[in-house]
C-alpha positions as CSV (number, residue, x, y, z in Angstrom):
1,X,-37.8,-8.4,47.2
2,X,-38.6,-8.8,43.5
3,X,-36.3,-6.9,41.9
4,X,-36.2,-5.2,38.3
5,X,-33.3,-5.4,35.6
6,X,-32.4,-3.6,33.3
7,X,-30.9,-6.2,31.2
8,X,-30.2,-10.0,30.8
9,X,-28.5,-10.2,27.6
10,X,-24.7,-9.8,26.8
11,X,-25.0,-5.9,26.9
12,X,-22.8,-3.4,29.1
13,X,-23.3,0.2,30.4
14,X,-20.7,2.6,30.8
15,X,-19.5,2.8,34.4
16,X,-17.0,6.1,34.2
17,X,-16.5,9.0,32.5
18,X,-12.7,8.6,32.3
19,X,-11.6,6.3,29.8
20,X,-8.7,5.3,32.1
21,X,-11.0,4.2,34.6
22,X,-13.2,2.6,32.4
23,X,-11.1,0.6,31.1
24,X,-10.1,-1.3,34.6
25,X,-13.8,-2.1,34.7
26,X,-13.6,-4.6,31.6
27,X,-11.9,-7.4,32.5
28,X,-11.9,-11.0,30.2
29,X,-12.7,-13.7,31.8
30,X,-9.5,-15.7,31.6
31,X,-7.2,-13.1,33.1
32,X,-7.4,-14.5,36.6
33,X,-6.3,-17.5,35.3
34,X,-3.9,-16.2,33.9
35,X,-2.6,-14.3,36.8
36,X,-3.3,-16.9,39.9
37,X,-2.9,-20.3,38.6
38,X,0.8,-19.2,38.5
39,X,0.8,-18.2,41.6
40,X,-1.1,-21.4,42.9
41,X,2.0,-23.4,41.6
42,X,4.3,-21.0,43.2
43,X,2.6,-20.9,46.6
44,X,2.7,-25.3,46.6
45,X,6.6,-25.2,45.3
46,X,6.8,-22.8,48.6
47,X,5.1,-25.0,50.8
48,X,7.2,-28.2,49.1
49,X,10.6,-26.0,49.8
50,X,9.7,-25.2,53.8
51,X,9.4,-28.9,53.6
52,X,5.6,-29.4,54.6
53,X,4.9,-33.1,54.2
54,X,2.4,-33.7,50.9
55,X,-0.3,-34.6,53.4
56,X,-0.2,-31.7,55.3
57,X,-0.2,-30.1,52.6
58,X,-3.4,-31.2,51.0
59,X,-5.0,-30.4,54.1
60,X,-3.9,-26.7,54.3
61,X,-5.5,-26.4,51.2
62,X,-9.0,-28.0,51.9
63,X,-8.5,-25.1,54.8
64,X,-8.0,-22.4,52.4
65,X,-10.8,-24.2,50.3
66,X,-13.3,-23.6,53.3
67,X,-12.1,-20.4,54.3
68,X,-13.1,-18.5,50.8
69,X,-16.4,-20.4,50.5
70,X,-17.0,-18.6,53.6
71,X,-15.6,-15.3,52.5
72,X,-17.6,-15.9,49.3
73,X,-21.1,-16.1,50.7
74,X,-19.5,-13.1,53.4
75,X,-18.6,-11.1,50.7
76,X,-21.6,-11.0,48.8
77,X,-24.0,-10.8,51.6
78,X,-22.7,-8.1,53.6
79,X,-20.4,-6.4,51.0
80,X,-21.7,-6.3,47.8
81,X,-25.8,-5.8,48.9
82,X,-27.4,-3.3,50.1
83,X,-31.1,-2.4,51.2
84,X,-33.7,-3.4,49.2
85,X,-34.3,0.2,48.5
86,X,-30.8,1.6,47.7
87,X,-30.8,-1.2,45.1
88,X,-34.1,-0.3,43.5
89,X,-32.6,3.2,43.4
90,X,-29.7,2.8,41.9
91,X,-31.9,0.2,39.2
92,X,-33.8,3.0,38.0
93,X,-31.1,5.9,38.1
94,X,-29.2,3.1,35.6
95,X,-32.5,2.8,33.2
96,X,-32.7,6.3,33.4
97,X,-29.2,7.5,32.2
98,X,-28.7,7.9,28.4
99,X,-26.8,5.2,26.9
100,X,-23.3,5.8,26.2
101,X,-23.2,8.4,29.0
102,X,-21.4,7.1,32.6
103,X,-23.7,6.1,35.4
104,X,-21.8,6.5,38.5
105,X,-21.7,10.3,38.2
106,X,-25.8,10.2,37.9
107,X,-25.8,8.2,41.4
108,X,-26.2,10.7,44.6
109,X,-24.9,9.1,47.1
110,X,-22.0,6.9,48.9
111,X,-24.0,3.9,49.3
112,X,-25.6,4.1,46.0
113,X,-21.8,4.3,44.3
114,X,-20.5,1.7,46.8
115,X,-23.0,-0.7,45.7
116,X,-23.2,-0.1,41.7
117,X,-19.6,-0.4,41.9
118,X,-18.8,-3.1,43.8
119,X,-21.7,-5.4,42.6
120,X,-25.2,-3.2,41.2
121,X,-23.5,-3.2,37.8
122,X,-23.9,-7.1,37.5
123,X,-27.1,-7.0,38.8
124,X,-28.2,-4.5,36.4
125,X,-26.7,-6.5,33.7
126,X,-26.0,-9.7,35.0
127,X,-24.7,-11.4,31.5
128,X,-22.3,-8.5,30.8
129,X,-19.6,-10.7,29.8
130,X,-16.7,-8.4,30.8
131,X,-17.4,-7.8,34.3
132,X,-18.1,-11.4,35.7
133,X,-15.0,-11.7,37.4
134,X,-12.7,-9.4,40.1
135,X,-10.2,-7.0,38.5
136,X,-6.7,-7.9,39.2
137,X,-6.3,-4.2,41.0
138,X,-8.5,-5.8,43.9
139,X,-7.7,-9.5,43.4
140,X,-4.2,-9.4,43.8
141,X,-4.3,-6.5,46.4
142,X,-6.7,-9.1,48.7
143,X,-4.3,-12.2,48.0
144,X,-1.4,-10.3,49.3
145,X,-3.6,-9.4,52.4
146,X,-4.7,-12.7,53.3
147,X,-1.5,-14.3,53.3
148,X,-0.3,-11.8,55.8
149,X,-3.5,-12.6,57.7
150,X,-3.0,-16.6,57.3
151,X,0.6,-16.6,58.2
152,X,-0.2,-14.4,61.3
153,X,-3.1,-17.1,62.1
154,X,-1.6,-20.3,60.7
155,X,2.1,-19.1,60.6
156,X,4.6,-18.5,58.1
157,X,5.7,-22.1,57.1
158,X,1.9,-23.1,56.7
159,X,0.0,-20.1,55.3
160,X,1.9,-20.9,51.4
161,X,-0.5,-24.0,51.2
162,X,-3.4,-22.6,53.0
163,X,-3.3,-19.2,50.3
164,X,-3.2,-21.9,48.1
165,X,-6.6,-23.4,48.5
166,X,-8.1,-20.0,49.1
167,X,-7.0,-18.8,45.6
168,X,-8.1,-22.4,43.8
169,X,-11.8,-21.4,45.6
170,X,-11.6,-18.4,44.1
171,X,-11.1,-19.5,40.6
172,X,-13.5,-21.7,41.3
173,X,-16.3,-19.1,41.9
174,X,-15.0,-17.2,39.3
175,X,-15.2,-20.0,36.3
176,X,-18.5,-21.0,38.0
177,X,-19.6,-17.4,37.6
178,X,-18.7,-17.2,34.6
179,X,-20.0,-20.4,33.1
180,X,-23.7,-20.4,34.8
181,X,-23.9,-17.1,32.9
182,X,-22.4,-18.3,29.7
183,X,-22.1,-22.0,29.1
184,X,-24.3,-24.2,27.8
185,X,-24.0,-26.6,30.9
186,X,-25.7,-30.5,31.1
187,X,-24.5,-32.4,34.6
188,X,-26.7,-32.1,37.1
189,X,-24.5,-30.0,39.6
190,X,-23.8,-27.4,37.2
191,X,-27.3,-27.4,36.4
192,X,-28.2,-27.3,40.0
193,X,-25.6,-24.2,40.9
194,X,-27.1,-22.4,37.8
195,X,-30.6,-22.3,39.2
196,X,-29.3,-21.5,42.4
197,X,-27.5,-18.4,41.2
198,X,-30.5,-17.6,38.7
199,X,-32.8,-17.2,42.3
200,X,-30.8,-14.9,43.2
201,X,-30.8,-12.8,39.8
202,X,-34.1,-13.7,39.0
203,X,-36.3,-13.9,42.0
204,X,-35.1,-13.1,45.5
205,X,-31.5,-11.3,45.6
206,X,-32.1,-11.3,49.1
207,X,-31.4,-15.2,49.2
208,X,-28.8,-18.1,47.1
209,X,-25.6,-15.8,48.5
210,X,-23.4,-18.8,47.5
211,X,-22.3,-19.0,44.1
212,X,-19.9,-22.1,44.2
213,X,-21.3,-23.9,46.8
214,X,-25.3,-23.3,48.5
215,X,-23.6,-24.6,51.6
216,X,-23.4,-21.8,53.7
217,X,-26.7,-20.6,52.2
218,X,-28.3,-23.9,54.1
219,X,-26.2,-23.0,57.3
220,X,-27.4,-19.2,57.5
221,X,-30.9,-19.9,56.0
222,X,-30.9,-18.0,52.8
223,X,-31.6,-20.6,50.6
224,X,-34.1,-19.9,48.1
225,X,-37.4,-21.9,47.4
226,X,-37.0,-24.1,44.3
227,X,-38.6,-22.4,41.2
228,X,-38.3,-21.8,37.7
229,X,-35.9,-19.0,37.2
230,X,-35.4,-16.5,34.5
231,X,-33.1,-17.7,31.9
């Protein structure tokens, strides 16, 4: 599907028409950081004081690693996109609102919310510098959740060092978000994972799930043809 946008320069739209809403929608992209690189040195101190040997240790992370790239490419498939026509809607019900004036009471239904919310808003203005990265209200609420899930799956004395690597993936998607969006970048990976995530903007959204890593993108066959992509 070749999709429309309504903007690809540093410029926002309002989401809510409470301020106090609002305001959880604009999140700088340092505060996860901030928040979970803490808690990363926390969760491998826990894993060192339940006496997990370094080794192991290193492993339960690459687990954690491999689980969120797969909840990453998850995620944004089957989470955050819709169909092809719900998006196209909810495009043009964004062009069409006046600016300054709150979008998501203009959209008509649950799907059409569900989406701008959770991912039509970046898509609409995918270089809206503020809303690149998960708000802590979901973040930490989802970190707490998985390490219930991991210590039920891996048990309690290993799930510390397996939250671990998840959380390092995730700052990892987030900076790499982040920076194909709004660094300057030169090595040929970075280069490589901007194109990759420009496809998807760009050219197909339907394809280049993967933001971090086109891995499972080459698994599940959604990896975009090679092109030039919108810049």
């Amino acid at each position: 599907m070749a999709k429309k946008y309504v903007s690809n320069k540093d410029e926002t739209v309002r989401m809510f028409k409470s301020d106090f809403m609002e305001k959880f929608t604009h999140i700088p992209p340092t505060l996860p950081h901030i928040i979970f690189v803490p808690v990363v040195a926390a969760l491998l101190y826990w894993s060192t004081a339940l006496e997990v040997p370094v080794g192991r240790t290193a492993l339960l992370c690459l687990v954690g690693l491999a689980i969120w790239t797969l909840t990453e490419y998850v995620v944004h498939r089957f989470v955050f996109h819709v169909d092809d026509a719900t998006m196209e809607e909810v495009t043009r019900i964004v062009a069409s609102v006046e600016p300054g004036q709150p979008v998501f009471p203009a959209l008509k239904t649950l799907k059409q919310k569900h989406y701008f919310i959770a991912h039509g808003v970046h898509h609409d203005f995918p270089n809206d510098s503020r809303r690149l990265v998960m708000p802590p209200v979901i973040s930490v609420p989802l970190a707490v959740i998985f390490y219930f899930v991991f210590r039920l799956i891996f048990g309690a004395v290993a799930a510390p060092a397996v939250l671990a690597g998840m959380v390092v993936g995730y700052l990892i998607y987030d900076t790499t978000h982040y920076a194909v969006h709004h660094w300057r970048l030169h090595g040929r990976v970075t280069l490589y994972l901007k194109k990759h995530h420009f496809r998807h903007h760009y050219q197909n959204p339907d394809k280049d799930y993967g933001v971090s890593s086109p891995f499972w993108d080459i698994i599940f066959r959604t990896w975009g043809q090679a092109g030039k992509a919108a810049s």
